[in-house]
N, C-alpha and C positions, 0 to 999 in steps of 0.2 A: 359830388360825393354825398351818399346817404350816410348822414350822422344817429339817425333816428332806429339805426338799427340793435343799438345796445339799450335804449333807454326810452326808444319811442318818443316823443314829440317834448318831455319835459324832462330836458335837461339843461347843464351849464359846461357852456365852454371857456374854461377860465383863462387858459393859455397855448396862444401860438409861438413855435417857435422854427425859422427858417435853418435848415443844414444846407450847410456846404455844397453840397450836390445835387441844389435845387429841390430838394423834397422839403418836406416841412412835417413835423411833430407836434399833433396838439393834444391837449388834456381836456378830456369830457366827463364831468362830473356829475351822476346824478340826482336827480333831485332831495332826495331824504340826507346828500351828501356823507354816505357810507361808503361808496366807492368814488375810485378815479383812475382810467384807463387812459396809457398810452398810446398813442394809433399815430402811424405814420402813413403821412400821404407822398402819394408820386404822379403831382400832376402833368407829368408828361405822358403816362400811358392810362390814367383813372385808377389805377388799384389805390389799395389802401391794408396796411396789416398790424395789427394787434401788436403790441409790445409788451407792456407791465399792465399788470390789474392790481391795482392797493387798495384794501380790504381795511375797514374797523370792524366793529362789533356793532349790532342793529342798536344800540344806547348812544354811542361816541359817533364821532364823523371824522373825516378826514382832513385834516389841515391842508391847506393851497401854500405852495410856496413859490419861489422864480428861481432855485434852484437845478433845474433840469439843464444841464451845462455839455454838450455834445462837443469831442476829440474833433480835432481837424487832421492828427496823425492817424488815426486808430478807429476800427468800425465800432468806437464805444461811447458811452456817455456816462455820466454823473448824476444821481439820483439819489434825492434825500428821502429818507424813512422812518416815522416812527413808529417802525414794527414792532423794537425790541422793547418799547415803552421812552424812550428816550430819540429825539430826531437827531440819524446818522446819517453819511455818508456811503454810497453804495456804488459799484464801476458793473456797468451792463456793458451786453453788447447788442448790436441792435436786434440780433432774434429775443431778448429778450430773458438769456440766459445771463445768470448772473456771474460775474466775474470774480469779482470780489469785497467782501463787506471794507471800506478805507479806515473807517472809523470804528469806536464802542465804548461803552461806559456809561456810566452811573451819569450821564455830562450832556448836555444838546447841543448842536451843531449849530448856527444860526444864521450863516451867509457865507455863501462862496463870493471869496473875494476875485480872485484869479487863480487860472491855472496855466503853468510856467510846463508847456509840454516837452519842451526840449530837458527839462531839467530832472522832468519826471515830480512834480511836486506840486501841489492844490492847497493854497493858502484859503484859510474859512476865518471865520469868526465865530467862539463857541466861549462853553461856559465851563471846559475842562479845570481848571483851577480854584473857582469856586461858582456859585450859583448866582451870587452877588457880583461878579465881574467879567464883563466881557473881554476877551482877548483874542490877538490873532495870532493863529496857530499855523502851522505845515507838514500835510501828512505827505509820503511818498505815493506815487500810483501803482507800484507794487507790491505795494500793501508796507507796513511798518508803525509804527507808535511814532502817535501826531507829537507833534515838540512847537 
């Protein structure tokens, strides 16, 4: 696989991650760390295809996280964002279209604990309650208000 083609020879590869069906999803970061693109690979025939591109501003940079948490039911995954200024919860699917925002609020997300597929429900650890206390929360994957 040519990684060099978004970013040319200076970039970071911060995270691999194996799916289920033998392909694997990594994050390539480039170097002034303003972006960070998804791209999944499929070493069984050599492609490779684009999934998410997270964007800051050319000031800020992108926070890395181990977040990126892929369904074993469902062609979807788990993806944290601090697009809306706050890092949430977010349900893609693997074209890269987004499903559904899980999370929001004034509040940051800050680890996915598990996610309970059969139950339909993603236990995190966040700062909903206040800013000073961590707690573990559980939102629904059909979207709903974390409790």
């Amino acid at each position: 696989f040519d990684l060099t083609e978004s970013y040319g020879q200076d970039f970071y590869l911060p995270r691999v991650k194996w799916l289920p069906d033998n392909s694997l999803v990594i994050q390539i970061q480039n170097r002034p760390q303003t972006e960070v693109k998804l791209v999944r690979l499929f070493p069984q025939d050599g492609t490779s295809k684009s999934i998410l591109v997270e964007k800051s501003s050319p000031h800020a940079w992108v926070n890395l996280h181990n977040m990126f948490t892929p369904l074993k039911k469902a062609e979807c995954f788990i993806w944290a964002s601090e697009r809306t200024g706050y890092q949430h919860l977010f349900l893609y699917s693997y074209d890269g279209a987004l499903v559904r925002q899980l999370t929001e609020g004034e509040w940051m997300v800050e680890d996915i604990k598990s996610v309970d597929e059969a139950a339909g429900v993603v236990y995190f650890v966040g700062t909903k309650d206040s800013w000073l206390e961590r707690h573990l929360y559980a939102v629904p994957l059909a979207g709903g208000e974390a409790r």
